[in-house]
N, C-alpha and C positions, 0 to 999 in steps of 0.2 A: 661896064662903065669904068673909065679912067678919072680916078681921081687928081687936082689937078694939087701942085702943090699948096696951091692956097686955101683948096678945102681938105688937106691933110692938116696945113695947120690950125684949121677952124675944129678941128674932129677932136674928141679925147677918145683914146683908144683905151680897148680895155679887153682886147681880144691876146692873142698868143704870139702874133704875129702883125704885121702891117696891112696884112692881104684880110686879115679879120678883125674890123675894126667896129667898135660899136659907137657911133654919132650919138651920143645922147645929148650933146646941145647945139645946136647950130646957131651961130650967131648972125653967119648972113641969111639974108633972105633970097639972093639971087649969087651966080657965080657964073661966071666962062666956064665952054666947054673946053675943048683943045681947040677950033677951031676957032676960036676966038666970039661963039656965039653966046650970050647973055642966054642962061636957062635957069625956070624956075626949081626951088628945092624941088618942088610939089612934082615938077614934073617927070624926075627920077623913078625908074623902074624898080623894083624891091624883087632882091634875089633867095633864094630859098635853095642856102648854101646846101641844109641836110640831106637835100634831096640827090644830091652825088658825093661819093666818097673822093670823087677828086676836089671839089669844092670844100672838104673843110675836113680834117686832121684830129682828132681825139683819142687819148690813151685808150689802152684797156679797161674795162669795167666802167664804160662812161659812154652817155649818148650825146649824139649833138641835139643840142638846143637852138630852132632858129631864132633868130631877132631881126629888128626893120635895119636893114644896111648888114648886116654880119650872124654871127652867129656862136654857143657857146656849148660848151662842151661839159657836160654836169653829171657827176660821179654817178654810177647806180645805188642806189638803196643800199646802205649796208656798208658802202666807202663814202671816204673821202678824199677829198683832192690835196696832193700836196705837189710841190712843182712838177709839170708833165707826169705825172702818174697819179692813179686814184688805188690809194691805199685803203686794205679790209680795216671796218672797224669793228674793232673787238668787244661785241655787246655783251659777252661776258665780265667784262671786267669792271663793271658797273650796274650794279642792282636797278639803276634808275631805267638800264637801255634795252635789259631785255624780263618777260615775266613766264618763269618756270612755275609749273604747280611742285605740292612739296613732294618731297623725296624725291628730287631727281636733279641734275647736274647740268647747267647749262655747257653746252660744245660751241667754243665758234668755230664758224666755216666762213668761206670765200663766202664776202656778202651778206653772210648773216650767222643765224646760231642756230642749233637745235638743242631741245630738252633730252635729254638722256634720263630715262628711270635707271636713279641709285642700285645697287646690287643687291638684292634682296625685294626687289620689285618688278611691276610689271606695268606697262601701259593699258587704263583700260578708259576709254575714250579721253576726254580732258585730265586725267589725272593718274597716277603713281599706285596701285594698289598692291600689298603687303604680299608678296607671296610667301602663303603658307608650306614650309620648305616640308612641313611635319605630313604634309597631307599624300606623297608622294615619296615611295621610297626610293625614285629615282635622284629627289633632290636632297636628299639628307644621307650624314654617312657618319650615324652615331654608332658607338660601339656596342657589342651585347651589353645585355643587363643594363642600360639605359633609358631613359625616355627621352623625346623630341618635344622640346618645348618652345613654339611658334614667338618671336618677337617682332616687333619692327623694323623691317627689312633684315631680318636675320632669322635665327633658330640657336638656341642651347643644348647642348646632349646632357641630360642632368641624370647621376647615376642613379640606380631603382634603390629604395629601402632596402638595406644589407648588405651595399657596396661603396665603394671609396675610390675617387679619381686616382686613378695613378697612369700618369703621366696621360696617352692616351686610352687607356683601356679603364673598364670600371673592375676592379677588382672584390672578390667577393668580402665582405667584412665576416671576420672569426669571431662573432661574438663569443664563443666558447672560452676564448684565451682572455676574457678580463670579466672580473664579476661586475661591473661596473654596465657593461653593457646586456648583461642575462638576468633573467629574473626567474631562476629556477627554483622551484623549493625544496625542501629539506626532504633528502632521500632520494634524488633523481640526479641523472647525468644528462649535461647539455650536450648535444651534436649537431654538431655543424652541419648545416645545408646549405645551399647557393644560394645567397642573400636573404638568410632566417636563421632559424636555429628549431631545434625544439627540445621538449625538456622528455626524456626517457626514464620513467620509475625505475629506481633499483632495482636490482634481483630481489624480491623478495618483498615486495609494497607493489600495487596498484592502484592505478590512475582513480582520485575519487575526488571529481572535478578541479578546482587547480592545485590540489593536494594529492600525495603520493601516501597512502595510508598502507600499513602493516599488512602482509598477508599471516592470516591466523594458519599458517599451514598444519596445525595441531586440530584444527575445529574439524579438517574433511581427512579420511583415508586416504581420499584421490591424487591428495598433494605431498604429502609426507611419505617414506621410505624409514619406520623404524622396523629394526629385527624384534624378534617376540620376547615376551620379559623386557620388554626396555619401554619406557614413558616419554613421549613428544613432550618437549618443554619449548613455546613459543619466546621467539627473542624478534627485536626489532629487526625486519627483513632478513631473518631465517629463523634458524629453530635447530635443536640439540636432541639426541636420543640419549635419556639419562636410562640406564641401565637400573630396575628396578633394585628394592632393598634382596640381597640374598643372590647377586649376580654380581658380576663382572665382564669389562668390555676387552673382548677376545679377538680384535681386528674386526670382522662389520659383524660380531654375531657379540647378543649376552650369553656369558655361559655361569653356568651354578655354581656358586660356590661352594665346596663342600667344610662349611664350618665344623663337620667333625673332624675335618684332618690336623687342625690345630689347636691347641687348648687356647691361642691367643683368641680366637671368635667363638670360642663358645662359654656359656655358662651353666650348665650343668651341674645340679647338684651331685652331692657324694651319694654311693647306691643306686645312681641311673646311667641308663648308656644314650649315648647321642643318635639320634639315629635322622640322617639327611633327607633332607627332598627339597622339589623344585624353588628355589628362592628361600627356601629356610631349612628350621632344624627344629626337631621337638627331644624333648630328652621323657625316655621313659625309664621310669622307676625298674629297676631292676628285680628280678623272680625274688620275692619273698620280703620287697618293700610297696609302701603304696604312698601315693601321691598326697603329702598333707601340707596344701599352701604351696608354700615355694622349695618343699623339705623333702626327700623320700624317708619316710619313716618303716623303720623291719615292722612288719606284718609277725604279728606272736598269733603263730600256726596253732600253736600249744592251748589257745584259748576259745577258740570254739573245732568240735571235731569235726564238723564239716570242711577245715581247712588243712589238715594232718589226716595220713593215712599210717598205722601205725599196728604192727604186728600183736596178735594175742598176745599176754602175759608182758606187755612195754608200757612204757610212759615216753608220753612226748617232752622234749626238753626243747627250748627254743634255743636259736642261736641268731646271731644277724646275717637278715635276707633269709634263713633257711630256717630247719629245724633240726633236729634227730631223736631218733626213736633206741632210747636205753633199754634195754633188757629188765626185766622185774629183779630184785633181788631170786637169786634159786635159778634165774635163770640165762642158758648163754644167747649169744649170736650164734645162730647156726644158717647162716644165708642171707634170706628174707626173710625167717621167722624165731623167733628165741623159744628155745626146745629147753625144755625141763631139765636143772640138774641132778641128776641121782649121788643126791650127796651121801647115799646108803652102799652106794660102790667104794666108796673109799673111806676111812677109817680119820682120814686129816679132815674131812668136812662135814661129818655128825660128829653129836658128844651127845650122847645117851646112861642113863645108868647103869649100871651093873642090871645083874637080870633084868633083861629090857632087851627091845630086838626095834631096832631102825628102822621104819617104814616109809619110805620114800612117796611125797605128794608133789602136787602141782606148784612148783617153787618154792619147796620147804621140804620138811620131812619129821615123822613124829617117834618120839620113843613109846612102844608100846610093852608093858609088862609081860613080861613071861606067863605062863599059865602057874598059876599058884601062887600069882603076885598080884598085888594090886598098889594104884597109885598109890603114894602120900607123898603128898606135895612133891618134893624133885629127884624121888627114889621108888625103888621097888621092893615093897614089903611083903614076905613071904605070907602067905595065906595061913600057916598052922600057927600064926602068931595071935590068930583075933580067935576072940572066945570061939567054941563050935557045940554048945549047948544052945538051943532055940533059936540060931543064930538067920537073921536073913538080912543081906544084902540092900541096905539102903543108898538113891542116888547118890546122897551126901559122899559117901563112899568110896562112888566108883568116878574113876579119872576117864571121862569120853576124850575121844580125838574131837579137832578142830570141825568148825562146822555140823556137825552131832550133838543130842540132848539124851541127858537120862532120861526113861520112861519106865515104870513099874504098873505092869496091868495081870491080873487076876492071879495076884498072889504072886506071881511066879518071879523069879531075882531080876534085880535092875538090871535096865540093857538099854545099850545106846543107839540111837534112831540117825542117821544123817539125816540134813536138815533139808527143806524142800531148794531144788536146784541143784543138789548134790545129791551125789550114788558112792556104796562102798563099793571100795576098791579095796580089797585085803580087810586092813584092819584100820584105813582111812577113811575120810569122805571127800570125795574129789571132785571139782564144779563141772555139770553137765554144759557139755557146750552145745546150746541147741538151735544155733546157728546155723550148725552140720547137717540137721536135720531140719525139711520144711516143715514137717510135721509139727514141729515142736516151737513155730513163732510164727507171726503174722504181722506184717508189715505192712504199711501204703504205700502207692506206688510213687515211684521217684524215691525211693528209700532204700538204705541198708541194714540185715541183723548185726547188731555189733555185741558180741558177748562180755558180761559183767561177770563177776563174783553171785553165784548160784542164780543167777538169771539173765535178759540178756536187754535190749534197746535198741529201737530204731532210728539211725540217724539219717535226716535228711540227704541226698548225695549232691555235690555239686552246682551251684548255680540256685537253688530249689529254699526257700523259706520254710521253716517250721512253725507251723500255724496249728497243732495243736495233735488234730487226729488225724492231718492230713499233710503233703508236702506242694507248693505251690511252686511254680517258678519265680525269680526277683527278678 
């Protein structure tokens, strides 16, 4: 249909063009054709421009819309129209226009938007869920010695107990190098290990629970190494070899001291000798002292005969530590035994009277009268001097030798007897020594004859008590 001028100007257009026009109010009710024929609105055909693409013109992203008489052209979903073109609207850019669940990003596109799950997420049906990056070692890239700590759309690499961020890597913390971070106790050394430490007892202390106690290396053999002679002295985590009293430390050995080789270490009384051994020194009283207190006192040999050996006709004379054995007067040293002097050989060692003749005894020697003499007192009186009428010889008289008694029996002249123990010799009487003879003494056993002055005595021998009739060992 040709519209005619008059119902162009009856028409408000509201289309794009003239060819698209929409009559929304008709004010005539009847109009000419071209042909000049009177026809009703009513009777007009309605065209249904959409239905050909030559009948009606629409931008992109826009459909046609029909209407009664024309037709319009109406953005898709998502656009809008702005002169001949239908412009994206951007439903992102207003919270009102489009609705994301949470954690995730609205995207526009041509027409519309889509939700995008945030980084750290995942789509799982309507909504955004947290992927745990910690649960996969494909999606985490923490460093050693860390752990993977899941967040909200993320993960943290948090370094493990005993280490410290540095930069990227977790490095190991020294707790060794500040006391501040070790809690080690007294007597132990900290060592470091990879993100800890721990506490090492000393040499010389063992672990006894969180304390580091003493090892008694003195208490067991097992543990200790001293040389012999030397004393374990325990010390706090070790222990010393004190070399006992009477030693010295000789490189890894004790050795003795020999306190006699110096007067500075010894004390030794006067009269004893030092004499060494293992870690000490005793001092013995030297031959012929004995031990009185802290003293050597001389042993007086001279005071019992069991401690003096001492030749016939001697005396013992003490001296200090020893003795000696003097000769009797009358007699000399002839070796080991003192032999008789015959002071009758020579003429400078008697003195006898005139008629008188020197009779040599056992350590002495006597003047005896000539024949026709007799004593008076320190001379020799001739015998034709005393009356010789009835005359007889009384003891008073007659001068006996030493050891001999007058005796006068049956009438006949005095005459002199030696006395028991003694035998004449000449014109002496001289002490039988009957010593010499077993016959002539009787001892106990453990004992010795030791001859006296005209008799003789048993002395106990060495070692041996005198207990009376008998000799007993002390």
């Amino acid at each position: 249909m040709i519209l005619t001028q008059f119902m162009k100007s009856a028409c408000e257009c509201v289309g794009l063009s003239l060819r698209r026009l929409l009559c929304k109010k008709l004010e005539l009710q009847k109009f000419e054709n071209l042909s000049g024929d009177t026809i009703s609105p009513h009777s007009l055909q309605h065209i249904d421009e959409c239905l050909s693409e030559e009948l009606f013109s629409c931008p992109d992203k826009s459909i046609c819309v029909n209407n009664i008489g024309s037709y319009t052209c109406s953005c898709n979903a998502g656009f809008f129209m702005l002169p001949e073109r239908c412009t994206d609207i951007d439903e992102c850019s207003s919270e009102a226009s489009f609705t994301c669940p949470d954690n995730s990003t609205c995207v526009n596109g041509q027409g519309s938007y889509t939700c995008t799950c945030d980084a750290g997420f995942f789509k799982k049906g309507n909504i955004c869920a947290d992927i745990d990056e910690c649960s996969s070692e494909a999606t985490l890239t923490c460093p050693d010695n860390s752990t993977c700590v899941n967040s909200q759309g993320s993960y943290q690499c948090t370094c493990d107990a005993g280490f410290f961020k540095d930069e990227s890597i977790c490095t190991d913390i020294d707790e060794c190098s500040s006391e501040a971070t070790l809690t080690c106790s007294d007597n132990s050394t900290c060592v470091n290990t990879q993100g800890s430490y721990k506490c090492t007892c000393d040499a010389g202390f063992f672990k006894d629970g969180s304390n580091c106690t003493d090892i008694d290396e003195c208490s067991s053999e097992a543990t200790l190494t001293c040389p012999d002679n030397s004393t374990c002295v325990n010390s706090q985590g070790s222990y010393k070899c004190t070399c006992d009293a009477g030693f010295f430390k000789d490189e890894s050995i004790c050795t003795d001291i020999d306190e006699c080789s110096s007067e500075a270490t010894l004390t030794c009384p006067d009269n004893s000798t030092c004499v060494n051994r293992q870690g000490s020194y005793y001092c013995t009283c030297d031959a012929g002292f004995f031990k009185d207190e802290i003293i050597c006192t001389d042993i007086d040999e001279c005071s019992s005969e069991a401690t003096f050996i001492c030749p016939d006709n001697s005396k013992c004379v003490n001296s200090q530590g020893s003795y000696n054995c003097t000769c009797d007067a009358g007699f000399f040293n002839d070796g080991s035994i003192c032999t008789d002097i015959d002071e009758c050989s020579s003429e400078a060692t008697f003195a006898c009277p005139d008629n008188s003749t020197c009779v040599n005894s056992q350590g002495s020697y006597n003047c005896t009268c000539d024949a026709g003499y007799f004593k008076d007192k320190s001379i020799c009186t001739a015998a034709a001097m005393l009356p010789t009428s009835n005359y007889t010889l009384v003891c008073g008289e007659v001068s006996c030798p030493e050891h001999s008694e007058c005796r006068i029996s049956d009438g006949n002249p005095a005459k002199c007897f030696c006395n028991s123990g003694y035998s004449k010799i000449g014109h002496v009487c001289e002490d039988i020594n009957e010593c010499l003879d077993p016959n002539q003494y009787e001892c106990p056993n453990n004992s010795f004859c030791k001859n006296t002055a005209g008799n003789y005595k048993c002395v106990c021998s060495a070692g041996f008590l005198d207990l009376g009739s008998r000799c007993e060992g002390g």
